[in-house]
C-alpha positions in Angstrom: 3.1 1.0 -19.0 6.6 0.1 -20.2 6.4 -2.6 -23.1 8.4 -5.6 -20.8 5.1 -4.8 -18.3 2.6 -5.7 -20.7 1.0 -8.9 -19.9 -2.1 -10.8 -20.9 -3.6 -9.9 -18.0 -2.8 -6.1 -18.0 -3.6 -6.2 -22.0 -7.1 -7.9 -21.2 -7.8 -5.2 -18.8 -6.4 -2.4 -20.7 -8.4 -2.9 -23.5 -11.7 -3.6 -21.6 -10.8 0.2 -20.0 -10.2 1.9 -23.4 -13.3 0.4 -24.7 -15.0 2.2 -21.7 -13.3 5.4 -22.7 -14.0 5.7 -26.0 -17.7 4.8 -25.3 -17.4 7.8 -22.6 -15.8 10.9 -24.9 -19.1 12.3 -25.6 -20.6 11.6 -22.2 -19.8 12.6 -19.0 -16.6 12.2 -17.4 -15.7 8.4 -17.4 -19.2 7.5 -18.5 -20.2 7.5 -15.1 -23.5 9.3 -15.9 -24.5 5.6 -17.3 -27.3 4.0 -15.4 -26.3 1.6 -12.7 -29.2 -1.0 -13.5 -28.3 -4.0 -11.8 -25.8 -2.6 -9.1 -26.1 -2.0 -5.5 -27.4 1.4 -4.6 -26.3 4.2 -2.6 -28.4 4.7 0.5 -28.5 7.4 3.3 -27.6 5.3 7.0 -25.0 3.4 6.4 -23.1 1.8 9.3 -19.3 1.6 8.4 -17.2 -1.0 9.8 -13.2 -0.6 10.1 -11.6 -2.1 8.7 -13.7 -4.0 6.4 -14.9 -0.6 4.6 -11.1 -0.2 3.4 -11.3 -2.9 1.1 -13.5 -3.6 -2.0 -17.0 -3.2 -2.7 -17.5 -5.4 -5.9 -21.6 -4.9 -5.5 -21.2 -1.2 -6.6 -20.1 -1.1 -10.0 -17.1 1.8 -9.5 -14.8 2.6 -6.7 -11.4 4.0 -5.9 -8.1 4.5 -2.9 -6.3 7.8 -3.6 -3.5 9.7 -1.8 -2.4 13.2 -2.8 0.3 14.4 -1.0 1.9 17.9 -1.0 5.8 17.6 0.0 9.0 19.9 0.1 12.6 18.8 0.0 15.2 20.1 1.8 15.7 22.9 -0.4 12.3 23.9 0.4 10.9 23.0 -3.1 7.7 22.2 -3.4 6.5 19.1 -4.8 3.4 17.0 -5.6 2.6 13.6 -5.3 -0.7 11.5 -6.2 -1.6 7.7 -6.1 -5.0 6.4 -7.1 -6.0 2.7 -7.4 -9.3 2.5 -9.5 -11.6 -0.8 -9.4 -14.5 -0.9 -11.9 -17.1 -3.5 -12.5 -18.2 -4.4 -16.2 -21.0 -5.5 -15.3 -23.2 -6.7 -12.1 -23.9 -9.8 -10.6 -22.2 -12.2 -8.3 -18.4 -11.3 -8.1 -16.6 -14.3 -10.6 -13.3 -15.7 -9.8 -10.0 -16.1 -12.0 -10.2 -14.5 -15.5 -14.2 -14.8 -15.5 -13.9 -11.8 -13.1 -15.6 -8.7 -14.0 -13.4 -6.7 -12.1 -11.2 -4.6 -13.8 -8.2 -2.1 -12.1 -6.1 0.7 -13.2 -4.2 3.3 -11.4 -2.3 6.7 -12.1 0.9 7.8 -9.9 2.1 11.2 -10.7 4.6 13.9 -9.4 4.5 17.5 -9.6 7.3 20.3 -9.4 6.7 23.6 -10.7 8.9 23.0 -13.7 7.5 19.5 -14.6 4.8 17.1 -14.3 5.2 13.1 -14.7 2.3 10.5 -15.2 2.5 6.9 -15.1 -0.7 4.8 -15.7 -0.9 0.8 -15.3 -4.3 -1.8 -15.8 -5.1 -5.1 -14.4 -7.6 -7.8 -14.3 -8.7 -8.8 -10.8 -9.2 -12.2 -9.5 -5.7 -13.4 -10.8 -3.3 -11.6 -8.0 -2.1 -8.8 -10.1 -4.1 -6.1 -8.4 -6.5 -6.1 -5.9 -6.9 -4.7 -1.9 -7.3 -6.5 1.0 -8.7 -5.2 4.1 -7.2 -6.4 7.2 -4.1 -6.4 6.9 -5.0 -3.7 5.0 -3.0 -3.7 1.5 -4.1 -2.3 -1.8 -1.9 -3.1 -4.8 -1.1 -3.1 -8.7 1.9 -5.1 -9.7 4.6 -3.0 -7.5 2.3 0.3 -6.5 1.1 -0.3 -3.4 -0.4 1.3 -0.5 -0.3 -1.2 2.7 -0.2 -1.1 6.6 2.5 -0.7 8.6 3.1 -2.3 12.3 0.7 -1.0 14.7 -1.8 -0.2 11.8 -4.9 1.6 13.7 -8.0 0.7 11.2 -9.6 3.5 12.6 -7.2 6.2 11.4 -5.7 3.8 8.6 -2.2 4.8 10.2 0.6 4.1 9.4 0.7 3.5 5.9 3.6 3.2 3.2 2.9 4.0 0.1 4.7 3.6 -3.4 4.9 4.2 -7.0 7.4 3.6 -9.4 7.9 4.8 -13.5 10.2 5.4 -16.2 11.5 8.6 -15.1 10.2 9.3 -11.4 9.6 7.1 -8.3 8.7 7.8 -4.6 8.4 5.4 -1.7 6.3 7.4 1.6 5.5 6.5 5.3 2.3 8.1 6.2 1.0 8.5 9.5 -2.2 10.1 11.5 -3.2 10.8 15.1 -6.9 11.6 14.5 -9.7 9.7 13.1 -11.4 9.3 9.7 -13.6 11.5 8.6 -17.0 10.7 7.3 -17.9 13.3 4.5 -21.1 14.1 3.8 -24.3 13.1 6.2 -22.3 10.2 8.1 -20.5 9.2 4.9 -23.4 9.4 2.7 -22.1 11.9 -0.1 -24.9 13.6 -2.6 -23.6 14.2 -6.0 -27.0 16.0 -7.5 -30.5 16.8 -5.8 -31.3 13.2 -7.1 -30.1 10.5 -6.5 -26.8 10.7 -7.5 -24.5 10.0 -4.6 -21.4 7.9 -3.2 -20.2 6.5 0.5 -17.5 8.8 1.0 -14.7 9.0 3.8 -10.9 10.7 4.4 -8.2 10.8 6.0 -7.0 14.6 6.2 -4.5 14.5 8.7 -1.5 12.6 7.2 1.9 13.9 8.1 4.3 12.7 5.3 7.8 11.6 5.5 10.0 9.5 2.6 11.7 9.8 -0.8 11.0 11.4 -4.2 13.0 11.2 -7.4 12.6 12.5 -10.6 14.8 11.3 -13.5 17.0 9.5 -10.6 17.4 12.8 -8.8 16.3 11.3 -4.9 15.4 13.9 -2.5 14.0 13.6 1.0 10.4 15.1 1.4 8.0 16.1 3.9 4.3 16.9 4.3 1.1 16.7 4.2 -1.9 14.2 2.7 -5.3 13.1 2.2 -6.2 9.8 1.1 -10.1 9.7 0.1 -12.2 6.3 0.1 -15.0 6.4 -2.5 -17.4 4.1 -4.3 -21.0 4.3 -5.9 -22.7 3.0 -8.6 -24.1 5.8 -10.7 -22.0 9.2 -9.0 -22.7 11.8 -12.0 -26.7 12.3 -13.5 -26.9 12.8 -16.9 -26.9 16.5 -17.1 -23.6 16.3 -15.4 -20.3 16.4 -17.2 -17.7 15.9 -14.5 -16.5 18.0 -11.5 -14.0 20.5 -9.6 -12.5 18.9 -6.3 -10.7 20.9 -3.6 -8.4 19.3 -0.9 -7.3 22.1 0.9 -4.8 22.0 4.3 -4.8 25.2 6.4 -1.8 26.6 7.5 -3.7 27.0 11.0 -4.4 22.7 11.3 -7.8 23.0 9.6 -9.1 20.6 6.8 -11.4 21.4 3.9 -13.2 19.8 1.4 -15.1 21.2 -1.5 -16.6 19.8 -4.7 -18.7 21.2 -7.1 -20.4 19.0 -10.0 -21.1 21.0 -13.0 -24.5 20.1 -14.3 -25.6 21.3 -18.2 -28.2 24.2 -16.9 -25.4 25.9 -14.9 -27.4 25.3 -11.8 -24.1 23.3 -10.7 -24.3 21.3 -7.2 -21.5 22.0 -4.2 -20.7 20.6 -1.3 -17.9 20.4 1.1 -17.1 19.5 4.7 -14.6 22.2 7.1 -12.9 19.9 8.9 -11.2 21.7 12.4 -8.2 20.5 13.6 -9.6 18.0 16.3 -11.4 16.2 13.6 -14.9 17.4 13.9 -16.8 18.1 10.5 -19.2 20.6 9.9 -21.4 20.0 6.5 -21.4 23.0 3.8 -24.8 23.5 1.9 -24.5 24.3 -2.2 -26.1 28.0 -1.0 -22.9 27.9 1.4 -20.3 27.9 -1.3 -18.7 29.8 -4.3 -16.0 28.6 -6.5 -15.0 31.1 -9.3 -12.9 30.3 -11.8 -10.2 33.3 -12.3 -7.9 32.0 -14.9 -7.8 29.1 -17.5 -4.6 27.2 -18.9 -4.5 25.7 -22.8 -4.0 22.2 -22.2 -5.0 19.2 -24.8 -6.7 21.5 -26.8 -8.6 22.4 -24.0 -9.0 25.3 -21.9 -9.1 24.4 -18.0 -9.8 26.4 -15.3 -6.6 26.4 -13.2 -6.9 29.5 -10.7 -9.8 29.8 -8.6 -11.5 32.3 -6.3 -13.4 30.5 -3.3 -15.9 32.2 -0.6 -17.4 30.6 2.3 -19.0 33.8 4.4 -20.4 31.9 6.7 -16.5 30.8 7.7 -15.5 34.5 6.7 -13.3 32.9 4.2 -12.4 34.4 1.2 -9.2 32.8 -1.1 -6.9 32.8 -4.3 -6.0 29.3 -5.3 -3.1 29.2 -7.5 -1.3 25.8 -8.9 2.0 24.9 -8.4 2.4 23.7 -12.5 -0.7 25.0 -14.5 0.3 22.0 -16.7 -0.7 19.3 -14.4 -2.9 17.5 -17.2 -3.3 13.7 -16.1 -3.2 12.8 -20.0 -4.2 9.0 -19.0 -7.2 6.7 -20.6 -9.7 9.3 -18.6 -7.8 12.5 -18.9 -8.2 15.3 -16.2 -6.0 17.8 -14.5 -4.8 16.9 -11.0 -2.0 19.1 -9.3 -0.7 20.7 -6.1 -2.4 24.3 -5.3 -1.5 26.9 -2.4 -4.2 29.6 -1.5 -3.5 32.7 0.3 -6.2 35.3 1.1 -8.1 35.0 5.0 -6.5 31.9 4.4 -3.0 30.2 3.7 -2.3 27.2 3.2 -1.8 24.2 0.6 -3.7 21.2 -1.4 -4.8 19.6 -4.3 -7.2 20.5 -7.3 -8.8 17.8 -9.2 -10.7 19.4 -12.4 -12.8 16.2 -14.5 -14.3 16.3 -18.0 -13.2 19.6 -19.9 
């Protein structure tokens, strides 16, 4: 956040965030292993409701709206692009207005090439217009990032959509757009994080074809693509034997959609799960048993070493692939820091996506 940006109200939040942080280090990834005592609980059978479900769920104490998109210019350079709007309770009880809010936002915005990586990182307040999301018209928002409909908006597919970020030295301003419906992950949207009860409401939107602008220290180039914009929220997603997770978004070259995560838990007995997603939109559930994700290859980053290339094996798909990342330095070095970046994967497979690697 440049220094002209910081406000009272971005400070306020800002600090409430770090304090979070720091509190986390030695915990799980973004402390959110902590019990949820208090907050509204993730339950198996929820109805969702378009488009009320795109906008906020202050009863559950964390949630978040993120787009990764995987673009080429022109050229036929290959780029990366990621928005994420955060919203995270302090504490629970009846949602407060004005400054007494206990609603706090951040969001990260990032670009990738293979020859360089940008981050920007911004907090708000809620409950004094600085951030927030509303559902119909659908609009989610911190200062200038936003993410908001587009005439002839279709709740159902959350198409069309523009979509923009702006920092220091990069920027991008996108029009996404979707001819299929959302897709529930999990068991109708009910998402299990551990064989507890560790779990989130969960749903995507896979099938985004991407058009806009990209620039990088003022360099504007047109793009084109692909996204996924994932809709998340829980109270308690990590147990407390679990330090963070590896997130797959994967788009297949033949029109197919997949989604794998795997939580690492302190026994090595790690939980997986994903969701093959075929290209008319209909889902079919992948079991722990179902899924292997191998790390091949690790990249020094922060004084850390993190598992950039990947092996993944689905037999009962008959899918076997290489994951490599477009810019092994794609460390998000923000008041959580993770690695986030653009992948391509060839094997049975081809194809492109986005790796999301939390709490190394």
């Amino acid at each position: 956040m440049s220094a002209e940006r910081i406000t009272r109200r971005a400070f306020a939040a800002g600090g409430a965030l770090l304090a979070l942080a720091a509190k986390a280090r030695a915990q799980g990834f973004a402390g959110l292993e902590q019990k949820a005592d208090g907050f509204a609980r993730v339950t198996p059978g929820r109805t969702f409701s378009f488009p009320a479900d795109h906008g906020p769920h202050p009863e559950f104490r964390i949630e978040w709206w993120y787009v990764t998109a995987n673009l080429r210019d022109a050229a036929g350079t290959a780029h990366g692009a990621q928005w994420t709007l955060f919203r995270q309770a302090l504490q629970p009880g009846t949602n407060l207005e004005g400054w007494a809010t206990q609603q706090v936002w951040m969001a990260h915005a990032a670009v990738t090439r293979a020859d360089t990586h940008r981050t920007a990182e911004t907090f708000a307040r809620g409950g004094v217009g600085q951030a927030g999301v509303e559902a119909a018209p659908f609009r989610a928002w911190i200062d200038a990032w936003q993410m908001r409909a587009r005439d002839g908006f279709d709740a159902g597919k959350v198409t069309p959509l523009e979509l923009t970020a702006s920092a220091a030295d990069f920027s991008y301003a996108l029009r996404l757009t979707a001819d299929r419906p959302l897709v529930l992950q999990g068991d109708g949207g009910f998402s299990k994080k551990s064989e507890r009860e560790q779990a989130s409401y969960y749903y995507s939107q896979p099938f985004f074809k991407v058009v806009g602008d990209l620039a990088i220290d003022d360099k504007l180039a047109a793009v084109s693509g692909l996204a996924w914009m994932d809709r998340e929220w829980s109270s308690q997603p990590l147990a407390a034997d679990q330090s963070g997770w590896d997130w797959f978004a994967l788009h297949f070259d033949g029109g197919e959609k997949l989604m794998l995560y795997r939580m690492r838990q302190a026994d090595g007995a790690h939980y997986a799960s994903g969701n093959f997603i075929a290209p008319d939109g209909k889902a079919m559930l992948l079991a722990t048993d179902e899924i292997a994700m191998t790390p091949k290859g690790t990249t020094e980053i922060a004084g850390r070493k993190i598992p950039t290339a990947w092996h993944v094996a689905i037999p009962r798909l008959k899918l076997s692939i290489d994951c490599a990342p477009l810019n092994a330095k794609s460390w998000m070095g923000t008041s959580f820091a993770y690695w986030e970046g653009p992948i391509s994967f060839a094997g049975s497979h081809r194809g492109a996506g986005y790796l999301e690697l939390t709490g190394y």
